[in-house]
C-alpha positions in Angstrom: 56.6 39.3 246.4 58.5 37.2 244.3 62.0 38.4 243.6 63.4 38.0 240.3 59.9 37.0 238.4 58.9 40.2 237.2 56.4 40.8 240.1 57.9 43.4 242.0 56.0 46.7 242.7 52.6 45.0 240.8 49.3 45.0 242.3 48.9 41.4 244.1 45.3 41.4 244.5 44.6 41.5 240.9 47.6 39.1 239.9 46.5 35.8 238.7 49.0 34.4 241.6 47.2 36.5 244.3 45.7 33.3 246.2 48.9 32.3 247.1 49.7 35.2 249.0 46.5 35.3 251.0 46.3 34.7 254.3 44.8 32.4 256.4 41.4 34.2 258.6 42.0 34.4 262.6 40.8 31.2 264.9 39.5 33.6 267.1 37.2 35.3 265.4 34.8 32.4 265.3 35.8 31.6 268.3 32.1 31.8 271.0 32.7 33.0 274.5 30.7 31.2 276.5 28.1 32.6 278.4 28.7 34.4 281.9 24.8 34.6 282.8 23.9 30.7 282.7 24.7 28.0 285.8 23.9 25.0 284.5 23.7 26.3 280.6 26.5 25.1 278.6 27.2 27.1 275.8 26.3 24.9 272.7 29.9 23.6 270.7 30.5 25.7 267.9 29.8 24.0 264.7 33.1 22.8 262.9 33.6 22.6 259.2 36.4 19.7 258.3 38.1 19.9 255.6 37.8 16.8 253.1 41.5 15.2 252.5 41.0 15.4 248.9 40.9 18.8 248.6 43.7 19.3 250.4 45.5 17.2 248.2 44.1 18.5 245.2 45.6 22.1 246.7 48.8 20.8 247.6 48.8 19.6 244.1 48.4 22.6 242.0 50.8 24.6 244.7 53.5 22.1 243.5 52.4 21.9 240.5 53.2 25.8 239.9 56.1 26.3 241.5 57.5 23.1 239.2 56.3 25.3 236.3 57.5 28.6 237.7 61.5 27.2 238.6 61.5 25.1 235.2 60.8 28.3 233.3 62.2 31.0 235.3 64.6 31.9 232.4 61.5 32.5 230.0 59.5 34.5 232.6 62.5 36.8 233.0 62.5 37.2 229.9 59.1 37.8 229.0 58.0 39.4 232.2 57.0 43.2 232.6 59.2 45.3 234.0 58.3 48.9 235.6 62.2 50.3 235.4 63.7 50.6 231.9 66.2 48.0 231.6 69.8 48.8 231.2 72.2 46.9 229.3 75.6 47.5 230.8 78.0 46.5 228.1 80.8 44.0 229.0 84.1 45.3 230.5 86.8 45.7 227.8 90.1 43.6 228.3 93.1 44.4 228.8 95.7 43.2 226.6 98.5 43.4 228.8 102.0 42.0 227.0 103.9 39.3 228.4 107.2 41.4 228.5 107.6 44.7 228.1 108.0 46.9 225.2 111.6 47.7 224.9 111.5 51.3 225.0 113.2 53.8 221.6 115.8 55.7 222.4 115.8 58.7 220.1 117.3 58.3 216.8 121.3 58.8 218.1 122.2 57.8 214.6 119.7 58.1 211.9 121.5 56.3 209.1 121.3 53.3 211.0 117.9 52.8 209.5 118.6 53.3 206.1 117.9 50.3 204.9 115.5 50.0 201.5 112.0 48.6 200.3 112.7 45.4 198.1 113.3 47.5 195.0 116.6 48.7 196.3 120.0 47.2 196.5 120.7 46.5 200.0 124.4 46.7 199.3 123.8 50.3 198.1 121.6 51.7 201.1 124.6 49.8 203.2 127.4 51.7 200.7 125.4 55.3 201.2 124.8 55.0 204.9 128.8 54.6 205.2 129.5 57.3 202.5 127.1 60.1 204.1 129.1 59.1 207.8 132.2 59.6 205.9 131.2 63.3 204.5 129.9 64.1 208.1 132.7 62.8 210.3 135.2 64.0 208.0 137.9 66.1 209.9 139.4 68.1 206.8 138.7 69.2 203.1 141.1 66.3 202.2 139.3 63.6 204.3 135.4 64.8 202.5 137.0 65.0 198.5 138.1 61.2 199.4 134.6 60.2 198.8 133.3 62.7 196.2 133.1 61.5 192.4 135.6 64.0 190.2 137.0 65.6 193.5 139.4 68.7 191.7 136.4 69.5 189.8 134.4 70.7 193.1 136.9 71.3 195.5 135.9 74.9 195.8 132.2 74.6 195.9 132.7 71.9 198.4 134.6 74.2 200.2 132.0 77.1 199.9 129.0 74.4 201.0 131.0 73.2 204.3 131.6 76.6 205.3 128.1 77.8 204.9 126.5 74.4 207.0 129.3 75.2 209.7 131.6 72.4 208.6 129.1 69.7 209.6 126.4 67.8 207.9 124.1 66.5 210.3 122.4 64.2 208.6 118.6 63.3 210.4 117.4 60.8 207.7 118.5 58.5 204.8 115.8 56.7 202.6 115.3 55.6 199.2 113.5 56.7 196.4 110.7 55.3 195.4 111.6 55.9 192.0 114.7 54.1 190.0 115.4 56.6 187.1 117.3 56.0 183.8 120.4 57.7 182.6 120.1 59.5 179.1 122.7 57.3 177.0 123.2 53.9 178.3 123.9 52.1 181.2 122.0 50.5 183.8 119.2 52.2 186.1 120.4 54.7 188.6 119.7 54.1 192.5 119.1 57.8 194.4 118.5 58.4 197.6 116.8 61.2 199.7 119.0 62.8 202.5 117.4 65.2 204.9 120.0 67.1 207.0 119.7 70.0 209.7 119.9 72.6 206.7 117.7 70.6 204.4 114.5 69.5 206.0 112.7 68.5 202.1 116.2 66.1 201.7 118.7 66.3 198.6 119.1 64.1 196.0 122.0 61.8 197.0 123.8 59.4 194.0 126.4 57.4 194.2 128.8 56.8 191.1 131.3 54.3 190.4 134.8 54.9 191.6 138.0 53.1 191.4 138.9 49.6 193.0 135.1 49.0 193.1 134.3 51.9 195.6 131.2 54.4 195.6 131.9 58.3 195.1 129.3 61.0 195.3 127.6 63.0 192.5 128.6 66.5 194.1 127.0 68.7 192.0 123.9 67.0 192.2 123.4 66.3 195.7 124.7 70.6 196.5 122.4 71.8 193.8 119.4 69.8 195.7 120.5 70.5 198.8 120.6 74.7 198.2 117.9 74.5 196.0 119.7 76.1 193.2 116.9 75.0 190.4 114.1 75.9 192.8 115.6 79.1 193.0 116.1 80.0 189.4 112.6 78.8 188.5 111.3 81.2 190.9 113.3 84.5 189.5 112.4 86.7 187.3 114.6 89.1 186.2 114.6 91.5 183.5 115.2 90.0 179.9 119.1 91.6 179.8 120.0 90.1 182.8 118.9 86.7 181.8 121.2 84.0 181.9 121.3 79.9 181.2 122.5 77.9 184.0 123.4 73.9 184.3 121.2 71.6 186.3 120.7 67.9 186.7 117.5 67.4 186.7 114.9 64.8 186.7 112.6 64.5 183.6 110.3 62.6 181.4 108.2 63.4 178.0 105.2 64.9 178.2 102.3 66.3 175.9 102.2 70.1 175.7 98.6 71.9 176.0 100.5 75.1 176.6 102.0 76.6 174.2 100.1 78.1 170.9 99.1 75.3 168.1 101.5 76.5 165.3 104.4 75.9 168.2 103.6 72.7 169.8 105.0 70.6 166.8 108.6 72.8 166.9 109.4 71.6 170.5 109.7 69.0 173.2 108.2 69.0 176.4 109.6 67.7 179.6 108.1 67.5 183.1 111.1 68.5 185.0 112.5 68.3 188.9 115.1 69.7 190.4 114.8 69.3 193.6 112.5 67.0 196.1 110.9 70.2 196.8 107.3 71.2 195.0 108.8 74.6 194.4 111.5 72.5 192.4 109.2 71.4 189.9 109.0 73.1 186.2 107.6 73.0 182.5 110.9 73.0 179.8 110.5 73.5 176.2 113.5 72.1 174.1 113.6 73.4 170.4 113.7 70.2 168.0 116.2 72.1 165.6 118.8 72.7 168.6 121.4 69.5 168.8 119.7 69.1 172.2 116.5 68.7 170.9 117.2 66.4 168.6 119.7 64.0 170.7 116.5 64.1 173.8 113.6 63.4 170.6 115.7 60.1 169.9 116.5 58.8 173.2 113.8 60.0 176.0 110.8 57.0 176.2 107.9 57.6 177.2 106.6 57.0 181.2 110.3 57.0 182.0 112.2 59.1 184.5 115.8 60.4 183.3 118.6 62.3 185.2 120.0 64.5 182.9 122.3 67.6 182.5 120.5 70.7 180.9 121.7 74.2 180.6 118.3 75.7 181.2 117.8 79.5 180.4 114.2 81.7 180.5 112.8 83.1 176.7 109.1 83.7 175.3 107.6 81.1 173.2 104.4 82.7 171.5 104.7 85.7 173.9 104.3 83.3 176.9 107.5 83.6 179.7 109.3 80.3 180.0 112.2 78.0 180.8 113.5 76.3 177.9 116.6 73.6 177.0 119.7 75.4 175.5 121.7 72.1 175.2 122.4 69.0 177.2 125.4 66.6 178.4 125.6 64.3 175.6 125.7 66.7 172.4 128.8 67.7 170.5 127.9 71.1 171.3 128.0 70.4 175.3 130.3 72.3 177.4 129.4 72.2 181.2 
């Protein structure tokens, strides 16, 4: 047989190689015993054939001659050559991308406002001035030590009282990020950074802005960031109560224009529509109808753009616009008529 040629298992009498595996016949079957009857006979010498040198050349030759053939294209006969087993193509082993040092391995997050640090659309300075602020507010030891860093502290010193005592007396923040979104404020000034804080109590995160305070520090928007993290708008969107009990309530929300495909034809052109947030929670989000006759209505017709995302004070109350329940704008901060 020859190994590695494709040859193994075939018939070799019927392969076009099969002379070369042939053997040679026995010397002594022509061998002639001589006779054991005869004295004097001598047994006549058997008859020898020789063979003529150019044959055995011209054999040698073509011997040679093939195996040259055979060993120059081995790699072609492989190829080509039948096989009786179906091949199998082992794949190649995978690597292993082994790294020079070691990973440095993450502790859990021991302090999570560490990492609040923003996209390029932020203000590093602010994430740096928020991170320190929400530390403050956590760490904070007495009522006197957290109204240090809220914006109009007298104003909420009793509903930052009633929030601390509900959480425990401890914020625990988990996470601090921006938002993707830098919003605009009603009147003037220039765009308004917010933040998202998730806390223990809070896992969709409150709205967290910082306002301008004196000698160049950064105070907190109280009633902003405890409305979003209660939920307070979510929470009135969601009620339903009879139409005596109704009452208006001030939010901050976040809003922009938008067309309205709700309310009945001979209405559509008497109000505004805003697409309105509360919270960062989908349960926080709302339709609001402001009348364009109400001091409200007409300060938000003049200076809301449209595609743009305000933060705005709205006293927001429930009534039926063409029979249909829904939330509409009483007034806003900004109007002569605004008392919050």
């Amino acid at each position: 047989m020859w190994p590695g040629l494709g040859l193994e298992g075939s018939d070799q009498r019927n392969h076009p190689f099969a002379n070369l595996f042939a053997r040679e016949p026995s010397h002594t079957a022509n061998q002639i015993s001589p006779a054991s009857g005869g004295l004097g006979g001598t047994a006549p010498a058997p008859s020898t054939k020789r063979t003529s040198p150019v044959l055995v050349f011209l054999l040698l030759a073509i011997i040679g001659g093939t195996f040259w053939y055979v060993w120059k294209h081995r790699a072609k006969l492989l190829k080509l050559a039948p096989s009786s087993q179906t091949e199998t193509i082992m794949p190649p082993p995978a690597l292993e991308l082994v790294p020079a040092t070691p990973a440095p391995t993450l502790e859990p997050s021991l302090d999570p406002l560490e990492a609040a640090t923003p996209d390029i659309t932020h203000n590093i300075a602010a994430a740096d001035r928020a991170a320190a602020l929400v530390k403050t507010l956590d760490a904070a030891n007495s009522e006197e030590d957290r109204l240090k860093v809220i914006s109009h502290a007298q104003d909420h010193k009793a509903d930052v009282k009633r929030f601390f005592d509900a959480i425990g007396n401890q914020l625990k923040p988990i996470l601090l990020d921006p938002t993707p979104a830098v919003v605009s404020p009603l009147l003037s000034g220039p765009k308004l950074r917010l933040f998202r804080l998730v806390t223990a109590t809070c896992s969709k995160g409150a709205i967290l802005h910082l306002e301008a305070g004196p000698n160049d520090t950064q105070l907190l928007d109280w009633p902003l960031f405890m409305q979003t993290h209660e939920q307070q708008f979510d929470k009135f969107v969601k009620s339903n109560p009879p139409p005596e009990q109704r009452k208006a309530e001030w939010f901050s929300v976040l809003c922009k224009r938008r067309h309205d495909f709700d309310l009945p034809k001979d209405t559509q052109d008497a109000y505004i529509c805003l697409e309105a947030q509360g919270s960062l929670s989908p349960e926080g989000s709302t339709v609001l109808y402001v009348n364009k006759g109400l001091p409200a209505g007409r300060l938000l017709e003049t200076h809301l753009k449209w595609a743009e995302i305000y933060l705005v004070d709205l006293l927001v109350g429930k009534a039926e616009i063409g029979g249909n329940p829904t939330h509409v704008v009483l007034d806003c901060s900004g109007t002569d008529t605004a008392r919050k």
